[in-house]
N, C-alpha and C positions, 0 to 999 in steps of 0.2 A: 916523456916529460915527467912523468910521477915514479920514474923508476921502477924497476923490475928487480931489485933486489932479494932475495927469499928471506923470511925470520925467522929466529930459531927459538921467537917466544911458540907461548902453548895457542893453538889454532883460533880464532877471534870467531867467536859462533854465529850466526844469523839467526835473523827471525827463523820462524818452521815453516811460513808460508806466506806469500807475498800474490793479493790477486791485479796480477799484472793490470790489466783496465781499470781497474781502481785507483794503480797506485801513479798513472800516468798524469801529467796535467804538470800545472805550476804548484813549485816547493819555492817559496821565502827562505833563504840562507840568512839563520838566525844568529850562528855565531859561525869559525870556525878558527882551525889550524890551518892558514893560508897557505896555497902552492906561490910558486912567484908570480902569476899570471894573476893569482886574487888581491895581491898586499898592494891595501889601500883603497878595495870594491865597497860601493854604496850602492844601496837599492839590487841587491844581488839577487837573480831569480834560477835557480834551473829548471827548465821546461822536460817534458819526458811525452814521447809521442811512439806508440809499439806500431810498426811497419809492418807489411802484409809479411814480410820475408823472418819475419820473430825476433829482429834487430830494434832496435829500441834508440831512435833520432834523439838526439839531447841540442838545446839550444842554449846556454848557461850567457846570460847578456848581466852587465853590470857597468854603473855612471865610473869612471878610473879619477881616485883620488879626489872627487869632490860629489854633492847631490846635482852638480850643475856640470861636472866635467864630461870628460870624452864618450860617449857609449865604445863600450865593446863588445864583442860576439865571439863566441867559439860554437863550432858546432861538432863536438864530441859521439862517435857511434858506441851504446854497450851491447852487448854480448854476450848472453844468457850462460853460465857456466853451470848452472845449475838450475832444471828445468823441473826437479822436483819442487826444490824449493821457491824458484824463481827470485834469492835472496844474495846471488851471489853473482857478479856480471864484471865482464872484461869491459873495462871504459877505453877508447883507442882513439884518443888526440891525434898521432901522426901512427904509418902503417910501421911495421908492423907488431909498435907494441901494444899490449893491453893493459892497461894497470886494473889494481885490485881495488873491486868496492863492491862490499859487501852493506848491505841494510842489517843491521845490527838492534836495529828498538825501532819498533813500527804500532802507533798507539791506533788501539782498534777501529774509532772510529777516522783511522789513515788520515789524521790531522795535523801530525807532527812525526818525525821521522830522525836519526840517527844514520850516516854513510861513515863507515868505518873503513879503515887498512889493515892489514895483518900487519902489516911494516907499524904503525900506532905512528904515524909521521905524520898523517892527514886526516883530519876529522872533520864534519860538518852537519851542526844540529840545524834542522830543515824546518817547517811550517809551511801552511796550506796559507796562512795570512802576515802580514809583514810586521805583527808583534805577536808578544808571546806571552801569558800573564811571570813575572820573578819567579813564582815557585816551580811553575812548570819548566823554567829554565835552569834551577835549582838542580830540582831532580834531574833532568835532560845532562847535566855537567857530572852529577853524583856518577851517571852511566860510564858516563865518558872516562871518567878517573877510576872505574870499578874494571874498566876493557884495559887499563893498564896505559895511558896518556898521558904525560903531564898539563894538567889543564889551564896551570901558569901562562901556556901558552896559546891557550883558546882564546880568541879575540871577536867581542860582540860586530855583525858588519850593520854599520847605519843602515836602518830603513827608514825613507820620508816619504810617504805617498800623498799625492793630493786627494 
């Protein structure tokens, strides 16, 4: 679904180390470069739960096209590609592709987050809460344009929480 293309830009770095039970839980999708499956998601959450087997459950649920429209669910597996860093992970929507997502800026106290592509086709600036103060969203897009994105194309996703 997110393509498996290879890029012949210069490799998109990751953080240096990612402590996996930490970084598990609910991430708030602050903005992003939508796949088809996000254009037009409100209240966009990705869940992250590490499995006995070192597989990492993902639950990504979002309202479609309104704060009151349809819920939807996907439940995506990743796939640790790198166990040093644990920064680097096969995401596998349908079998048996992986797409590329890479944690690329992970703020220390793991409050806000950065999921990158090598492909620079999909982006998505994450949060621990469903806003984010302008500047820290500033900065968070400065990244985003620094990894080689056109940021033209990043689109804030509505968060309304009661």
């Amino acid at each position: 679904m997110l393509g498996a293309c290879q890029s012949t830009q210069a490799p998109l770095a990751t953080v240096p180390k990612v402590d996996l039970p930490r970084f598990m839980g609910d991430w708030y999708v602050i903005a992003n470069i939508p796949t088809f499956i996000e254009k037009g998601a409100h209240n966009a959450i990705e869940s992250y739960r590490l499995d006995s087997d070192g597989t990492i459950a993902v639950t990504f649920t979002f309202r479609d096209g309104a704060f009151d429209g349809k819920e939807k669910r996907y439940t995506p597996r990743g796939f640790l590609r790198d166990t040093t860093s644990n920064a680097l992970w096969g995401m596998q929507f349908i079998w048996p592709i992986k797409a590329d997502f890479r944690i690329t800026y992970l703020a220390a106290d793991y409050s806000q987050t950065i999921i990158s592509r090598q492909q620079r086709d999909y982006v998505w600036i994450m949060a621990r809460t469903p806003t984010m103060a302008d500047a820290d969203y500033q900065r968070l897009l400065k990244i985003v344009a620094e990894q080689g994105y056109d940021i033209k194309q990043v689109q804030r996703v509505p968060q309304q929480w009661k």
